[in-house]
Legacy VTK file of the C-alpha trace (Angstrom):
# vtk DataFile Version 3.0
C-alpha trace
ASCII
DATASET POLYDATA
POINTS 283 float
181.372 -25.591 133.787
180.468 -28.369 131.421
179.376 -27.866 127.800
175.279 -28.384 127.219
175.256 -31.606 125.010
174.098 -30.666 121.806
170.722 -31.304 120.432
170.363 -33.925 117.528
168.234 -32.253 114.982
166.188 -32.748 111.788
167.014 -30.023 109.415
165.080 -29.493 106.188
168.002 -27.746 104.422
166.713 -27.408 101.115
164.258 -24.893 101.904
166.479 -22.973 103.426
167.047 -19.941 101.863
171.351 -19.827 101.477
172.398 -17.119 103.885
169.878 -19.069 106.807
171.979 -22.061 106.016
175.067 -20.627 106.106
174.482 -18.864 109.269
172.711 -22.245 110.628
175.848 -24.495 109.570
178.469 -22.179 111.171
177.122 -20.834 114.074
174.529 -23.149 115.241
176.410 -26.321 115.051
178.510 -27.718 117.722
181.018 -28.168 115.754
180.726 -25.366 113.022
181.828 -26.132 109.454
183.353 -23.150 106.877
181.413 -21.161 104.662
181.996 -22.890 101.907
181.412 -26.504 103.241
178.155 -24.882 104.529
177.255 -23.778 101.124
178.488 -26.979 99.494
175.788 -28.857 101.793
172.854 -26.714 100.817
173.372 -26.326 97.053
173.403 -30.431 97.894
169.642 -30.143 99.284
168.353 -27.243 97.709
169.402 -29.158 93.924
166.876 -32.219 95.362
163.968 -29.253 96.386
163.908 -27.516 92.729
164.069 -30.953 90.984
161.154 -31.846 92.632
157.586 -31.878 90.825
155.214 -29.049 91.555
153.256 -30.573 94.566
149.289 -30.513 94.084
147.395 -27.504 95.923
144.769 -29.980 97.751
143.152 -30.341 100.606
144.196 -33.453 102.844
140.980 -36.257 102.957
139.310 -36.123 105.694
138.282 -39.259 107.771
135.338 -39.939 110.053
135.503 -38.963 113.989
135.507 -42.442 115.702
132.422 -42.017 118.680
135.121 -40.977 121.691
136.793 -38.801 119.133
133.516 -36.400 118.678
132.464 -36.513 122.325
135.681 -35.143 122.715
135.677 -32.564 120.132
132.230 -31.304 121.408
133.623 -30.268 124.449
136.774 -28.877 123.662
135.284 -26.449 121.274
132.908 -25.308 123.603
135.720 -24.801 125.643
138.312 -23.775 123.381
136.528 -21.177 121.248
136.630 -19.066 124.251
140.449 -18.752 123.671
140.395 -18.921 119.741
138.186 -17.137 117.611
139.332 -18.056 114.711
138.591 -21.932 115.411
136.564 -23.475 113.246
136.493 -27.245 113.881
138.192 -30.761 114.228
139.649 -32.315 111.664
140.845 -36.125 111.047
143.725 -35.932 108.495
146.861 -37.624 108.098
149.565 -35.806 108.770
151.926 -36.752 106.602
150.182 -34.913 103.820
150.296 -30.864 105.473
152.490 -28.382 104.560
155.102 -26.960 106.733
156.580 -23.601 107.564
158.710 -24.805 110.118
161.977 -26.515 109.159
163.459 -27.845 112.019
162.644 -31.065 114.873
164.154 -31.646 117.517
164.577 -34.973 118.160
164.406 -35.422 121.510
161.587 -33.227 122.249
159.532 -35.046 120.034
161.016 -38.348 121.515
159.865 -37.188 124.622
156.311 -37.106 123.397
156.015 -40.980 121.742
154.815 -42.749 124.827
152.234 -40.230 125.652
150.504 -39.676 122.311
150.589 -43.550 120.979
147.148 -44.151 121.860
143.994 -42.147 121.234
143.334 -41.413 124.526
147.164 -39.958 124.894
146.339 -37.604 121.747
143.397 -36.113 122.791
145.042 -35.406 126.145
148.646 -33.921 124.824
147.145 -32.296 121.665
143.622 -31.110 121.769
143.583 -30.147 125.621
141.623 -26.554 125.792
144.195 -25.043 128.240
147.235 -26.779 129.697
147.591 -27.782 133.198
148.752 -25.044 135.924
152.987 -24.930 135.845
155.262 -23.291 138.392
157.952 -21.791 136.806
161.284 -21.068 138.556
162.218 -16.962 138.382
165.435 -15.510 139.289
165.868 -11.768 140.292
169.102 -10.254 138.069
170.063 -7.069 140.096
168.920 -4.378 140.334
165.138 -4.414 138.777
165.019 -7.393 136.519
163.464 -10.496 136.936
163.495 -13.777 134.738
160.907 -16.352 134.504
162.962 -19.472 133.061
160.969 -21.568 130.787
160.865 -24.749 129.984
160.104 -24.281 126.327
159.539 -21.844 123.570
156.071 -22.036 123.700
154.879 -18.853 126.722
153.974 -15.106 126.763
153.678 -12.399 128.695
150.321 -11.420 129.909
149.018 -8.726 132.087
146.833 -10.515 135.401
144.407 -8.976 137.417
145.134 -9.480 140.547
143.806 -8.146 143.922
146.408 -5.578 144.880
146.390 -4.452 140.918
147.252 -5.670 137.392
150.612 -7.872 137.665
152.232 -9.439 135.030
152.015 -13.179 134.239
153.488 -15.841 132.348
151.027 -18.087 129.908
151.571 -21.324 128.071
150.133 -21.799 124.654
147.293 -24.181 124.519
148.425 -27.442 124.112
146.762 -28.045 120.257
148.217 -29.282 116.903
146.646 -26.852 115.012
146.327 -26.777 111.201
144.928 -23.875 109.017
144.646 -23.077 104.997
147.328 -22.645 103.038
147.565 -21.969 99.347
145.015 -24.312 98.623
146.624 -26.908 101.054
146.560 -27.163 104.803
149.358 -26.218 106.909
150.533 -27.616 110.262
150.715 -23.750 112.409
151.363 -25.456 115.573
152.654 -28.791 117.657
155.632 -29.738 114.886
157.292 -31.807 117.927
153.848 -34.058 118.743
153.352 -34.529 115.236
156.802 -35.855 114.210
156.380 -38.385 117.048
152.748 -39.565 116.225
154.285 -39.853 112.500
157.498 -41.761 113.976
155.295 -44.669 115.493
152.860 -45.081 112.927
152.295 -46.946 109.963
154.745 -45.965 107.330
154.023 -45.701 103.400
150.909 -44.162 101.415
148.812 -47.012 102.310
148.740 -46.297 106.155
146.977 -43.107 105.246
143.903 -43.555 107.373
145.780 -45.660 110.161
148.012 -43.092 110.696
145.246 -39.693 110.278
144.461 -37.986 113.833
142.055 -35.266 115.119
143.467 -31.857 114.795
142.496 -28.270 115.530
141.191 -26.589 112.100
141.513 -22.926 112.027
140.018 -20.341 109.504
143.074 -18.357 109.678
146.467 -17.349 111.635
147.432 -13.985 112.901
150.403 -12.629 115.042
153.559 -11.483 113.692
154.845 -14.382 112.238
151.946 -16.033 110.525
152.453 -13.753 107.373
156.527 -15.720 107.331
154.767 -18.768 108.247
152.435 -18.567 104.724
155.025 -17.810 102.262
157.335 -20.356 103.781
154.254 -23.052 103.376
153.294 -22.059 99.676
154.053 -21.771 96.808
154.850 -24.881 93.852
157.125 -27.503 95.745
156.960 -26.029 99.614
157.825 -28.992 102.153
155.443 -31.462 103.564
155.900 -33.161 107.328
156.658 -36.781 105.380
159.751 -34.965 103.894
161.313 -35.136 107.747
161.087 -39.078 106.961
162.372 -39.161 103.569
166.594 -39.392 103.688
166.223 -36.603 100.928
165.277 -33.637 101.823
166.715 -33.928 106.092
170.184 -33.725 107.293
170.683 -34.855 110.802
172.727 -31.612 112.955
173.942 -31.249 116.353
173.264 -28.042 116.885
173.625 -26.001 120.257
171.448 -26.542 123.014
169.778 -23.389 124.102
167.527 -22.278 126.804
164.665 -19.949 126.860
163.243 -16.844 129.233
161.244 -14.099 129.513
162.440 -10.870 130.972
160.835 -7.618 133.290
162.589 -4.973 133.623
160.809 -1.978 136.222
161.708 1.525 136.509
159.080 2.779 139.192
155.880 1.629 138.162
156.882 1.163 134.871
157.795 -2.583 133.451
159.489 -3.390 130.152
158.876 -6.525 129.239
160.595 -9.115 126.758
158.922 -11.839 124.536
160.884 -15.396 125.097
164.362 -14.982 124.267
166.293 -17.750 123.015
169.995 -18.318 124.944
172.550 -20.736 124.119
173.258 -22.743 126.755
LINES 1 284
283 0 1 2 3 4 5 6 7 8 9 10 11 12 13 14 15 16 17 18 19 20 21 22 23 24 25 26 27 28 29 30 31 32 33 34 35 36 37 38 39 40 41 42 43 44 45 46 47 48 49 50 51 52 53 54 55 56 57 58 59 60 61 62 63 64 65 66 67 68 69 70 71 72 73 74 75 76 77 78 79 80 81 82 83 84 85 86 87 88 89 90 91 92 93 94 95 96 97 98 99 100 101 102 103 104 105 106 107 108 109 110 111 112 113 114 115 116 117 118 119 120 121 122 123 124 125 126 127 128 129 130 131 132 133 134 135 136 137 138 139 140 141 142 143 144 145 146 147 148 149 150 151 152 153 154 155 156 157 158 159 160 161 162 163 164 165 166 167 168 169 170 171 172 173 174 175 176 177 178 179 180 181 182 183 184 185 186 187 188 189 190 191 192 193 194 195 196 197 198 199 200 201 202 203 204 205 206 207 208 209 210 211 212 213 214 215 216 217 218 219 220 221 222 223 224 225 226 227 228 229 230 231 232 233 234 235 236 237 238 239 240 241 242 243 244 245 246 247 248 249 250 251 252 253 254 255 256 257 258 259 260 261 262 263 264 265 266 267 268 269 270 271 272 273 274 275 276 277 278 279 280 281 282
């Protein structure tokens, strides 16, 4: 069987703590490097990070809703508060300026999204849709009682379904939103790191393209789950990174790192069912 082509990949390494980078340079790559070579690289990034100037603890500005833009937002909240409760409204902001907890693009995914979300229309539709279109997902049966539901993405859950013979259990995308929520005194981008990097990509570059480049995003009041606590320490404190420091030479290293693929398991004992989150296989 062939090798999976590696995926080329923005890496913020700097923010990194060490032993993540380590473990990222020699075990993620396609062609792993040593220990030391690893650590030679991030010392390299993380020397930039600390020289850095504390970063202000502001809010982005916020820019006027064109007329489509809050016809649009009118009914997607109506819609969409059903699903979040925590929503509190749409936001215009460029989003150069947000903080980020997540350190990694990939590039081609977010290549994949630059045709659809270059016009205002294709935003609306790929990144403040309420809930995302019906998809069949192909499953596999892994003897004797397990079944996989392979995924597309990372982005699914399980989910209990009522269904007329009794509850079954389901698969559910995330909504498709680029969400953004408060952040020691900044905003961070939670959600849709791949759409943003390509609406950044094609836009106007430079700190005067500020309101050319600012787009309607979801603004929550807070984040919960398991990993929004992670999330907020890795987008605070004095220097934490913004989404313009995946444009600036820097602060990213370009990686080929090791494609993977991603399912969700069921395993049944009688009418019992253990079920897995998404799990995250290299391909």
């Amino acid at each position: 069987m062939m090798a999976a082509p590696p995926v080329r990949t923005k890496v913020l390494l700097g923010w990194f703590d060490r032993d993540s980078a380590i473990r990222l340079l020699t075990t993620e790559r396609v062609l792993p490097i040593t220990e030391a070579e690893a650590e030679a690289a991030w010392n390299t990034y993380r020397t930039r990070v600390e020289a850095l100037p504390d970063r202000p603890r502001q809010l982005p500005t916020e820019y006027p809703l064109s007329r489509f833009e809050r016809e649009h937002a009118k009914a997607f909240l109506r819609k969409a508060r059903r699903i979040e409760r925590n929503m509190d409204r749409i936001i215009k902001v460029d989003l150069m300026d947000l903080a980020v907890h997540q350190y990694l693009v990939l590039d081609e995914h977010s290549d994949s999204y630059a045709q659809k979300i270059v016009s205002g229309n294709g935003w609306r539709k790929h990144c403040l849709e309420p809930s995302p279109p019906p998809r069949t997902l192909q499953t596999r049966q892994v003897p004797p009682n397990t079944i996989v539901w392979e995924l597309p993405h990372a982005e699914f859950e399980p989910v209990l379904v009522q269904a007329p013979t009794g509850s079954q259990i389901g698969i559910r995308e995330f909504p498709k939103w680029v969400t953004v929520t408060p952040c020691d005194g900044r905003l961070m981008l939670w959600a849709g790191y791949h759409r943003s990097h390509a609406r950044m990509k094609i836009s106007t570059p430079g700190p005067d393209g500020a309101a050319e480049r600012a787009v309607p995003v979801v603004l929550v009041s807070k984040v919960e789950g398991p990993l929004s606590a992670d999330a907020l320490t890795r987008a605070s404190g004095l220097r934490p990174p913004l989404l313009r420091d995946f444009f600036d030479e820097r602060f990213f290293c370009i990686e080929d790192l090791r494609r993977r693929r991603y399912e969700i398991r069921a395993t049944f004992n009688g009418t019992q069912a253990t079920v897995t989150g998404v799990q995250h296989i290299y391909a």
